[in-house]
C-alpha positions in Angstrom: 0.0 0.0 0.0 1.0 3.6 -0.9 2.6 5.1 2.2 0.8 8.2 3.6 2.1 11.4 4.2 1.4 13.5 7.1 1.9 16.9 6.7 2.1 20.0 9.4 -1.4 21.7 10.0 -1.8 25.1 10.7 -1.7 25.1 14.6 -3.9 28.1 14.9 -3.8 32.2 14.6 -2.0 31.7 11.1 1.7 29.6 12.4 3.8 29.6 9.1 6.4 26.7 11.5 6.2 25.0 14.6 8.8 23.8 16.7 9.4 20.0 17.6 9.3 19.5 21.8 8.8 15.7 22.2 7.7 12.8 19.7 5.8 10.7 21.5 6.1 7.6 19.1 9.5 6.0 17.5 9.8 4.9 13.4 8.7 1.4 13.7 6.1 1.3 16.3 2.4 1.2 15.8 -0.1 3.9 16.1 -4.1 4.6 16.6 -5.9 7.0 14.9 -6.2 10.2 17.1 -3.8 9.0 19.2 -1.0 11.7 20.2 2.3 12.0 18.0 4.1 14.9 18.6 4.4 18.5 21.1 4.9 21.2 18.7 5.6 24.5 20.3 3.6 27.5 18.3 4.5 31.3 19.8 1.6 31.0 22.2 2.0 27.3 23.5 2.9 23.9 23.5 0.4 21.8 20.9 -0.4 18.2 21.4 -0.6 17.1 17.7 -2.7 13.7 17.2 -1.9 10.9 14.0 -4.2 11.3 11.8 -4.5 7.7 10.8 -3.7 3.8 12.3 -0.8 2.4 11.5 3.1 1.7 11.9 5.6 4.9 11.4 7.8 4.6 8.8 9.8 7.9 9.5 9.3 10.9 11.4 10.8 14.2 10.4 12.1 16.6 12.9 14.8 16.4 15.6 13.5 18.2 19.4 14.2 22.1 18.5 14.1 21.8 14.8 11.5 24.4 13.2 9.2 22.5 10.6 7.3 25.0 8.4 3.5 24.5 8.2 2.7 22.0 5.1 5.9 20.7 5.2 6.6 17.0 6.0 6.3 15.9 9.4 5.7 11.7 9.4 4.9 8.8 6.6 2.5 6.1 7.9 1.7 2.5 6.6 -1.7 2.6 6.8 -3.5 -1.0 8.3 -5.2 -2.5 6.0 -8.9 -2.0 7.3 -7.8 2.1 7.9 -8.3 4.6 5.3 -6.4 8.6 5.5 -9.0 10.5 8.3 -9.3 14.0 7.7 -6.5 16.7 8.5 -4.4 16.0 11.1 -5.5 17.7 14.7 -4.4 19.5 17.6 -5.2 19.6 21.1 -7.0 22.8 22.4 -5.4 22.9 25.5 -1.4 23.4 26.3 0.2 19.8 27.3 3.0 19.7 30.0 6.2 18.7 28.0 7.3 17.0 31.5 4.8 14.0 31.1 6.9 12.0 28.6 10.7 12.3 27.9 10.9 13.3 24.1 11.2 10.0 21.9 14.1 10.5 19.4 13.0 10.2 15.4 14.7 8.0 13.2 14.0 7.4 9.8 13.7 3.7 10.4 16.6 1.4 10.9 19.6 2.8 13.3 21.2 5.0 11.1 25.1 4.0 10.5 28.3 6.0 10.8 28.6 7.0 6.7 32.0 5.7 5.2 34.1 6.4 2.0 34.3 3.4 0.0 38.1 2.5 1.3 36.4 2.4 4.6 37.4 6.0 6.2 35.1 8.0 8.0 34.1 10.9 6.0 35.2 14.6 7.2 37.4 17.4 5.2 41.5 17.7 6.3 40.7 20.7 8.4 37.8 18.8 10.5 40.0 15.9 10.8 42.8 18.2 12.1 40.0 19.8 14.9 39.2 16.2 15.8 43.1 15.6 16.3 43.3 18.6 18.5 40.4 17.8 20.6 41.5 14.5 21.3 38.0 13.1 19.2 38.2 9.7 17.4 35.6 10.8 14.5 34.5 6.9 14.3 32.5 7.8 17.0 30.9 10.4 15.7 27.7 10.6 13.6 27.9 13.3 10.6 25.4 16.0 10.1 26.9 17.0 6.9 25.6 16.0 3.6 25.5 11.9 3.4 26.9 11.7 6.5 29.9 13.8 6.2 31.0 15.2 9.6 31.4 19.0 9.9 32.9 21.1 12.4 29.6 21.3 14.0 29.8 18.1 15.2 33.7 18.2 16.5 31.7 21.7 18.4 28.8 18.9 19.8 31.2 16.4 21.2 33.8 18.6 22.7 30.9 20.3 24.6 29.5 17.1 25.1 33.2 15.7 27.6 33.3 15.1 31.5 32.0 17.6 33.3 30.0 19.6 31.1 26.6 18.7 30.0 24.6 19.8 26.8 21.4 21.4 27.9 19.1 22.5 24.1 17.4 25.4 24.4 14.3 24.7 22.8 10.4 25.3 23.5 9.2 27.6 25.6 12.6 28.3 26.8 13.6 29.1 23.4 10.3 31.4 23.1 11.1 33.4 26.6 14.8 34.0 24.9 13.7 35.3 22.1 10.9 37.6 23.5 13.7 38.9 26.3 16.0 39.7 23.9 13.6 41.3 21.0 11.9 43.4 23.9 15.7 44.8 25.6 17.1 45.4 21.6 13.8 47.3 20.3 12.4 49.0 23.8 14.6 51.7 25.5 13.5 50.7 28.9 12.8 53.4 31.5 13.3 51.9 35.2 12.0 53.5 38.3 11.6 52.5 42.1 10.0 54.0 44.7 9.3 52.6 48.3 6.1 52.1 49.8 4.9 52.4 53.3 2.6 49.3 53.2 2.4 49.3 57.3 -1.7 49.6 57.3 -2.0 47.6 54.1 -0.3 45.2 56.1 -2.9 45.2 58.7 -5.6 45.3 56.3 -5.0 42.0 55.0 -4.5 40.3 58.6 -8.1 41.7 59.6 -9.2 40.7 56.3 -7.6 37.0 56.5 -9.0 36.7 60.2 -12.2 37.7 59.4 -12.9 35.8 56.2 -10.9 32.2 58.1 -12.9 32.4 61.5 -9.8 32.3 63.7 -9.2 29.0 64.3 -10.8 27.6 61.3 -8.5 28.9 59.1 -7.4 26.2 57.7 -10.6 24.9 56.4 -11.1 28.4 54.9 -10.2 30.2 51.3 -6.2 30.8 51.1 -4.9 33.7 52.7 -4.3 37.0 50.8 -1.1 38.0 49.6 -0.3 41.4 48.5 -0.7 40.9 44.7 -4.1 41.3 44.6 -4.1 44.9 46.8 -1.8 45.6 44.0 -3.6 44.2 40.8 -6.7 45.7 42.3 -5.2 49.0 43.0 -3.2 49.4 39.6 -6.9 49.0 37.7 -7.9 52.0 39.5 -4.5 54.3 38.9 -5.0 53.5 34.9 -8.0 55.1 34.7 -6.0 58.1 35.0 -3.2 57.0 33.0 -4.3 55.1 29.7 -1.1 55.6 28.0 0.5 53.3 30.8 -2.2 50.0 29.6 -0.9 50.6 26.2 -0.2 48.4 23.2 2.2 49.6 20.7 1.2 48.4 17.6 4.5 48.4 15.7 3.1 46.7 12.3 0.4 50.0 11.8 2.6 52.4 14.1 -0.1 52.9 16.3 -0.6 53.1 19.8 -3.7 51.0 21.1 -5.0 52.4 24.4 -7.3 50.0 26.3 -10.3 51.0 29.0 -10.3 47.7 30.8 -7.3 46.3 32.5 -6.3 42.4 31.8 -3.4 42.0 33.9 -0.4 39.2 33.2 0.6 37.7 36.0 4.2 37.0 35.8 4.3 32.6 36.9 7.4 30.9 37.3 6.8 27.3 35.5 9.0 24.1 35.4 9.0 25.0 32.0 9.9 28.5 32.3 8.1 31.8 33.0 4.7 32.5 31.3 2.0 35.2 31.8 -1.5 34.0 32.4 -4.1 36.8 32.5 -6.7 37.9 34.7 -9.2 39.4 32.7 -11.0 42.9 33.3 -9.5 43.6 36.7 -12.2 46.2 37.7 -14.9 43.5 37.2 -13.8 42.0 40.5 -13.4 42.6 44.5 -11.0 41.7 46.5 -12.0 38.2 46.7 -12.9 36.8 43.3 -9.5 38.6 42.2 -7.5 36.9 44.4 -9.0 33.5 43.3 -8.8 34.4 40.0 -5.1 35.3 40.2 -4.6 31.7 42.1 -6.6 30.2 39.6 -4.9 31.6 36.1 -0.9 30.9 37.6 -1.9 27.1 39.3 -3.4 26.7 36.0 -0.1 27.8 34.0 1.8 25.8 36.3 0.5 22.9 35.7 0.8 23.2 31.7 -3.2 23.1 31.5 -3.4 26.5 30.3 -5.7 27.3 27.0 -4.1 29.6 24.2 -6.6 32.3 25.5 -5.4 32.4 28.8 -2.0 33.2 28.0 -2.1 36.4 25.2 -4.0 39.6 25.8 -2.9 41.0 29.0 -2.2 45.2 28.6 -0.2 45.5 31.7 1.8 42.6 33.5 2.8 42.7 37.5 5.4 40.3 38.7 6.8 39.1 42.0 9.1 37.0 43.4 7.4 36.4 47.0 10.0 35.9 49.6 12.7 36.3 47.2 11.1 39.6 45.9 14.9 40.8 46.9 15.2 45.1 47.3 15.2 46.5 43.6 14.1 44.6 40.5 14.4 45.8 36.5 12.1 43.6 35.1 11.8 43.4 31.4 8.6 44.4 29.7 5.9 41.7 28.1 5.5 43.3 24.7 3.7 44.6 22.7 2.8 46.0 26.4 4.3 49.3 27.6 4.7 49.0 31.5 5.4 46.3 33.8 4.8 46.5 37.9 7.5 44.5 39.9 6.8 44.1 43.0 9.4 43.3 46.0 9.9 42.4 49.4 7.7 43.7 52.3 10.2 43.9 55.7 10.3 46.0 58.4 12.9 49.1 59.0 13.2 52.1 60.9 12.3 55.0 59.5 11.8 59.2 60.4 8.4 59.7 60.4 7.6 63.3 61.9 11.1 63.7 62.8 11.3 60.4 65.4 12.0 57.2 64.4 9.9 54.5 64.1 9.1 51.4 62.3 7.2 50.3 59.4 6.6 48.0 56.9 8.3 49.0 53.6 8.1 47.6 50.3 9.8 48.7 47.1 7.8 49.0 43.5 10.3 48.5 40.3 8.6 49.2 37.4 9.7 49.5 33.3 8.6 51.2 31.1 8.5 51.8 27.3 10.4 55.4 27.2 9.1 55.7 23.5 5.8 56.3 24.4 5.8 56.6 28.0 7.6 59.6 29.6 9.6 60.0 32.5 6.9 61.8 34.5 4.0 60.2 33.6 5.9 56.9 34.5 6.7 58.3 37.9 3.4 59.9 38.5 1.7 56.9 37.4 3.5 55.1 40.2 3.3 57.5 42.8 -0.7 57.4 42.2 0.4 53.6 43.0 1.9 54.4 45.9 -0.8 57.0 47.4 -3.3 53.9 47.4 -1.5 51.1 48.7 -0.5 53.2 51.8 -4.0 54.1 52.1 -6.2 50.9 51.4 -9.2 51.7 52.4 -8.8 54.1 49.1 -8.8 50.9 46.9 -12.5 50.1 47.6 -13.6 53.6 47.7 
């Protein structure tokens, strides 16, 4: 029977490539229809792509971190006999946590073997065999990526990082994707940083009359998790926009327009296993205290755990992080674009400080905020933060 040819869909809001995570299936072993074949990472999320048809896999295309454009080849099937080709191959709506299998490495069948010339020498230029020499590499060890087998100076590279003591680590997935965004948002955005320090003393009392109240003392434990700051903040922040709408800002670099939104989705900045993503909280102002701070549990436990839809991780306008405990003094954090501000917020300890010319002490914690300095000044920036800061030291102005 004619073998059948699976080619790369279109993984959703118009992919021209993917990138390979993890095949879940090796050439040679047997497959349901609908069954899953491959993680492909788009620019939004991992994709669980399933086979489109029963039968054995004759070759997979595609090493873990190798881009495949969409249409291009991705596996040939043997079809059983009582299957026919289903429709066009499928994805999985959700995101997949590239944890729950280690990848499976594609072959194109057999083992492939170490290419020789026909007097039996391993194939490699003079100048690749001297590299070899010098590195102390026996190239009949090696496995050429050159053309026919031919080994290149890449792969002398590959196995002298590859000695005692050092191990290879690829950057691929959403690693690769948090790379590239980090290094495309530093290159094109000047950044603007600024700190300020916030007297979060009755804020700080706030939420301990708020967690008592809402636990029942001693029943605590049995109640709703305990509030942190980040919703104080999230909450608070919705309200300061209102008066500066050029801070929840898209820049729009394709039409050269600024987009200037009147409802605030916040990112919230959640460290992964598989590195950090932004979940969103949708239409802050839509929420009290309550809802918001289950909704911010809700959107990074979901993240965490690599169960997180498309949609829940694109269209914030404004993103706050925080590193709890580890929050440290001063932060720069780098902006999420195409958004122009990011909130950082730091550690909460106490410190003496002159308040009405005697010292006393108080709970401080610092704000470090970015933002984009071509369309954000310097003033508005700091104004927009001090408005920040006026609220969170009085609370009771959050709710009013």
């Amino acid at each position: 029977m004619k073998p059948y040819i699976m080619r790369l869909p279109d993984l959703g809001e118009g992919t021209v490539s993917s990138e390979v995570i993890a095949w879940k299936v090796t050439a040679g072993d047997h497959i349901k229809e609908d069954a899953p074949l491959v993680e492909m990472s788009t620019e939004k999320t991992v994709v669980e792509v399933l086979s489109p048809v029963s039968g054995r896999v004759i070759s997979l295309n595609g090493q873990p971190g190798e881009v495949i454009a969409v249409g291009a080849e991705l596996a040939v099937f043997e079809i059983d006999d009582a299957a026919s080709p289903g429709p066009s191959p499928s994805a999985s709506a959700t995101s997949t946590d590239t944890r729950s299998a280690p990848p499976a490495q594609p072959t194109t069948g057999a083992s492939t073997p170490i290419i020789t010339a026909k007097d039996g020498r391993v194939m490699a230029s003079p100048a690749t065999r001297r590299r070899a020499f010098e590195a102390g590499i026996d190239l009949s060890n090696l496995r050429g990526s050159g053309p026919q087998g031919r080994i290149v100076a890449l792969d002398i590279e590959r196995a002298r990082a590859a000695g005692p003591g050092i191990t290879e680590i690829p950057v691929i997935g959403v690693r690769r994707l948090i790379a590239q965004r980090m290094a495309e948002a530093k290159r094109v955005a000047p950044h603007f940083a600024y700190v300020e320090e916030v007297d979060v003393t009755e804020l700080e009392a706030l939420r301990e009359c708020l967690n008592a109240t809402a636990g029942g003392g001693a029943t605590r434990a049995s109640a709703a998790p305990s509030l942190t700051y980040l919703p104080f903040v999230v909450a608070a922040l919705a309200q300061v926009l209102r008066e500066f709408p050029q801070c929840n800002a898209y820049y729009d670099e394709k039409r050269n327009v600024i987009l200037r939104f009147s409802a605030v989705h916040a990112g919230i900045a959640t460290q992964t296993p598989d590195g950090l993503k932004v979940p969103v909280v949708r239409d802050v102002a839509s929420h009290d205290l309550q809802s918001l701070a289950a909704e911010i549990r809700r959107v990074s436990d979901t993240a965490r755990s690599g169960r997180a839809k498309r949609d829940e991780l694109a269209g914030s306008t404004i993103t706050v992080t925080s590193l709890g405990k580890l929050g440290g003094i001063v932060s720069t954090p780098i902006l999420n674009l195409p958004e122009v501000a990011i909130i950082g917020i730091n550690k909460a300890v106490e410190r003496v400080v002159v308040r009405d010319g005697a010292m006393t002490i108080r709970r401080m914690m610092n704000l470090s905020s970015s933002f984009d300095h071509r369309f954000v000044d310097g003033y508005d920036a700091a104004a927009m933060i001090q408005a920040l800061k006026e609220k969170l030291e009085h609370p009771v102005d959050i709710f009013g």
